[in-house]
C-alpha positions as CSV (number, residue, x, y, z in Angstrom):
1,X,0.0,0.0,0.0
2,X,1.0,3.6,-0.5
3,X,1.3,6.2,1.8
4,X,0.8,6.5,5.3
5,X,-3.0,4.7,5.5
6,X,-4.8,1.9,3.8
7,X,-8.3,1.6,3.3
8,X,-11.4,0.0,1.6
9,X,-14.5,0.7,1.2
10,X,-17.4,-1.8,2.5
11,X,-20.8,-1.9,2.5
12,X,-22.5,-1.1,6.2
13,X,-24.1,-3.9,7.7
14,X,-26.5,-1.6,9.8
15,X,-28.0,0.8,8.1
16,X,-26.9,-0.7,4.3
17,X,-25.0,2.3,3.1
18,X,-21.4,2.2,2.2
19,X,-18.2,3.3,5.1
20,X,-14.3,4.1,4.4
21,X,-12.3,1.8,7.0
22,X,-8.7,3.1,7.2
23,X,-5.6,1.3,8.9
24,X,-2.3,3.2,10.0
25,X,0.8,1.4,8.2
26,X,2.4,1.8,11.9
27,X,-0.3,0.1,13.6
28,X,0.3,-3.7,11.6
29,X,3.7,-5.5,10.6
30,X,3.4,-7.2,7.4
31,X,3.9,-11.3,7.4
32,X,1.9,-11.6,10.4
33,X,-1.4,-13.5,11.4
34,X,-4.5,-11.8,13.4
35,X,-7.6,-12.4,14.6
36,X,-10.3,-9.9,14.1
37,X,-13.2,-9.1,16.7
38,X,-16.6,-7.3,16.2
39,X,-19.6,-6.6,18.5
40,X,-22.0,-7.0,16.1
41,X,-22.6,-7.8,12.7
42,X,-25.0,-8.3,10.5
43,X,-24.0,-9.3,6.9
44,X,-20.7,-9.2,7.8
45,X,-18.9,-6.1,5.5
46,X,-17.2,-4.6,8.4
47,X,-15.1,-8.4,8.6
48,X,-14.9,-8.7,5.3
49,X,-13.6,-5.0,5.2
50,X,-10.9,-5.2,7.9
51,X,-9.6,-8.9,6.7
52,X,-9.1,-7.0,2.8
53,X,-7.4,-4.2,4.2
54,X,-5.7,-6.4,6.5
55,X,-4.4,-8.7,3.5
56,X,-2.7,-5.6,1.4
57,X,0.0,-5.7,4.2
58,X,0.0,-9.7,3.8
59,X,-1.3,-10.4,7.3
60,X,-3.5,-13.7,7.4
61,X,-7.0,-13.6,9.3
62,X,-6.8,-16.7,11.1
63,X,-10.1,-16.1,13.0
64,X,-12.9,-13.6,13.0
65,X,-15.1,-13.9,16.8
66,X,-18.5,-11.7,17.0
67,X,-20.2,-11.1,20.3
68,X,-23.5,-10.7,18.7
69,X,-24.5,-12.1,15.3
70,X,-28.1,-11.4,13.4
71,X,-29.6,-14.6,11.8
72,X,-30.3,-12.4,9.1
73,X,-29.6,-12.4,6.3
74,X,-28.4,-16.2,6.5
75,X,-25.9,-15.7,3.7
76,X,-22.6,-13.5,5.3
77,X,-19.8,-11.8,3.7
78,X,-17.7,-13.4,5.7
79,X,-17.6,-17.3,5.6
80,X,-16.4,-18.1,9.0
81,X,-16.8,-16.6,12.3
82,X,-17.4,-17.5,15.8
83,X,-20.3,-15.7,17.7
84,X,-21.0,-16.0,21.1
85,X,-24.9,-15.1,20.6
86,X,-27.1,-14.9,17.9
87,X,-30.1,-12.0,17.8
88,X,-32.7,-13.7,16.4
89,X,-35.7,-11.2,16.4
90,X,-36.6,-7.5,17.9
91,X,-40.2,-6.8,18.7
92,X,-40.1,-3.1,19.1
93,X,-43.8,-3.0,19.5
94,X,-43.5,-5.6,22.6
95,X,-39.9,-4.3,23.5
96,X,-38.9,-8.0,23.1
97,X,-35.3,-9.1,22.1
98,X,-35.4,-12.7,21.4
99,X,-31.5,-14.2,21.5
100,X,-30.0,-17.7,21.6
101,X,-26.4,-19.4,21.8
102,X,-27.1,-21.6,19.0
């Protein structure tokens, strides 16, 4: 990458509009391996973001972990994660989140 920053442009999982992620050159060393983790995600562009920029300084994403995972939509832009609990409806009307480990 040139200059000081790299960055790519994803697609927002929340609110489906498009976001610039940057990364400081200083901030990685190339020829490493990393894990990435999110809070939430929903189709998972922010993942798929971070490992692309991630890989233009040839570090491997060995893992991606997400605290909080929508079941929709079912297809992700990410193939494999780890969440810890899946949201699987809001009732605003009721004020009912319904959530699950599995």
């Amino acid at each position: 990458p040139d200059g000081d920053w790299s960055s790519d442009v994803c697609s927002s999982d929340l609110y489906d509009r498009i976001q610039k992620m940057s990364i400081s050159k200083r901030a990685v060393s190339p020829n490493k391996r990393a894990i990435i983790i999110d809070d939430f995600m929903r189709g998972g562009g922010s993942l798929k973001g971070v490992s692309e920029i991630l890989s233009e300084f040839d570090i491997e994403v060995v893992g991606a972990g997400v605290a909080i995972t929508s079941r929709e939509p079912i297809k992700k832009k990410i193939a494999s994660y780890l969440p810890v609990i899946y949201l699987d409806s809001i009732d605003e009307d009721a004020n009912l989140i319904k959530a699950s480990f599995e």
